[in-house]
DOPAKOL-262431 format. One record per residue (C-alpha): x, y, z; chain. Coordinates in Angstrom, 2 decimals, m for minus. Example, Ala and Ser with C-alpha at 12.3 -4.5 7.8 and 13.67 -1.06 7.14 Angstrom:
BEGIN
<<12.30 m4.50 7.80> A>
<<13.67 m1.06 7.14> A>
***
This chain:
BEGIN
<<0.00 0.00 0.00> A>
<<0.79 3.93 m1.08> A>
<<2.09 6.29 1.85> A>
<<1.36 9.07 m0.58> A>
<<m1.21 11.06 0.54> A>
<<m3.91 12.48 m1.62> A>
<<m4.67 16.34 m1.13> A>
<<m8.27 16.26 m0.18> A>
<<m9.83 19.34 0.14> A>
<<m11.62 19.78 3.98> A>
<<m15.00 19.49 4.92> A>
<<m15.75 23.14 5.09> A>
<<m18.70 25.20 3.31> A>
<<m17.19 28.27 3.15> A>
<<m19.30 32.00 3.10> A>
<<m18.24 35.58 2.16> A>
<<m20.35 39.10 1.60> A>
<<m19.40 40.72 m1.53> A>
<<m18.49 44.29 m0.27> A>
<<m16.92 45.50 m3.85> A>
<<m19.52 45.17 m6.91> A>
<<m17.95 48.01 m9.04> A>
<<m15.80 47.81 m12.25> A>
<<m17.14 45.17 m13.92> A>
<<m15.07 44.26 m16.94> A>
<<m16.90 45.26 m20.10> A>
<<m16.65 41.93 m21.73> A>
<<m17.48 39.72 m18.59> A>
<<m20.50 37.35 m19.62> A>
<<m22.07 35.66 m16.36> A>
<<m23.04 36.28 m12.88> A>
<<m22.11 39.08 m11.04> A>
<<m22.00 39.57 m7.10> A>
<<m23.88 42.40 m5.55> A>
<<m22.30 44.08 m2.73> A>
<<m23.96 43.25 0.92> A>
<<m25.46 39.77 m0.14> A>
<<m23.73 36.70 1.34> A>
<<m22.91 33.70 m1.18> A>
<<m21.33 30.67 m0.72> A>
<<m18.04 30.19 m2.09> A>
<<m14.89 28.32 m2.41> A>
<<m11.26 30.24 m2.08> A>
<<m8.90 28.21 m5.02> A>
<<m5.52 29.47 m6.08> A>
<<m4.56 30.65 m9.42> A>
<<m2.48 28.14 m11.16> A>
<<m0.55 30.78 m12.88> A>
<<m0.23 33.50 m10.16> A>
<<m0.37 31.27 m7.19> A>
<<m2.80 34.54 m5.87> A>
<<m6.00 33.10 m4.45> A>
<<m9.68 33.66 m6.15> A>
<<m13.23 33.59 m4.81> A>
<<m15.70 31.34 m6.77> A>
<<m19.20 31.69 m5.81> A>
<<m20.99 28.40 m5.93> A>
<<m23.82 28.23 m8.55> A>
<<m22.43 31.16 m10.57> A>
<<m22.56 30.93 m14.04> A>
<<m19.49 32.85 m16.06> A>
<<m18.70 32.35 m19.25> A>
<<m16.14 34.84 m20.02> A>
<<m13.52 35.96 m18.65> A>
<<m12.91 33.13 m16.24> A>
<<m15.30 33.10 m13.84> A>
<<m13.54 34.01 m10.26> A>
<<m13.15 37.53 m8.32> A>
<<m10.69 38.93 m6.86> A>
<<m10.16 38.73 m2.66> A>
<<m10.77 42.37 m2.57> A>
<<m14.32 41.75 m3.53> A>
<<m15.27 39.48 m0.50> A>
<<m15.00 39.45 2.73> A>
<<m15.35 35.64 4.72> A>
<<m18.70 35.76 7.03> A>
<<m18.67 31.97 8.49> A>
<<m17.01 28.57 8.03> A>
<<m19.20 25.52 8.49> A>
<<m17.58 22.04 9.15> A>
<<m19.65 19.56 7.33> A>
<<m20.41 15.71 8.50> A>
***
């Protein structure tokens, strides 16, 4: 048997209030947070910048990739899931 470990990611359910809505990029196609609602979301890291991105859960973006910026949320809660 392996000793390698597989990165899982944790059992968390993760929440942030959008508290920047402004300069949307002309060409963005999808979803867009408005400022003072809370949405669920996952924080990932850029592959290519190693900088981490919110993704709000159920979004739909079709272009430009759909994540924001950390400047655009701010984390309300963490919920540990069973």
């Amino acid at each position: 048997m392996s000793k390698v470990k597989l990165p899982t990611p944790l059992p968390v359910q993760q929440y942030a209030r959008c508290v920047n809505d402004s300069s949307q990029p002309a060409d963005y196609i999808g979803d867009w947070p408005v400022a003072g609602k809370v949405y669920p979301v996952r924080v990932l890291t850029n592959a290519r910048t190693g900088e981490p991105q919110i993704h709000v859960l159920g979004f739909y973006a079709e272009r430009p990739y759909g994540a924001f910026a950390r400047h655009r949320f701010e984390p309300v809660a963490e919920v540990w899931l069973n």
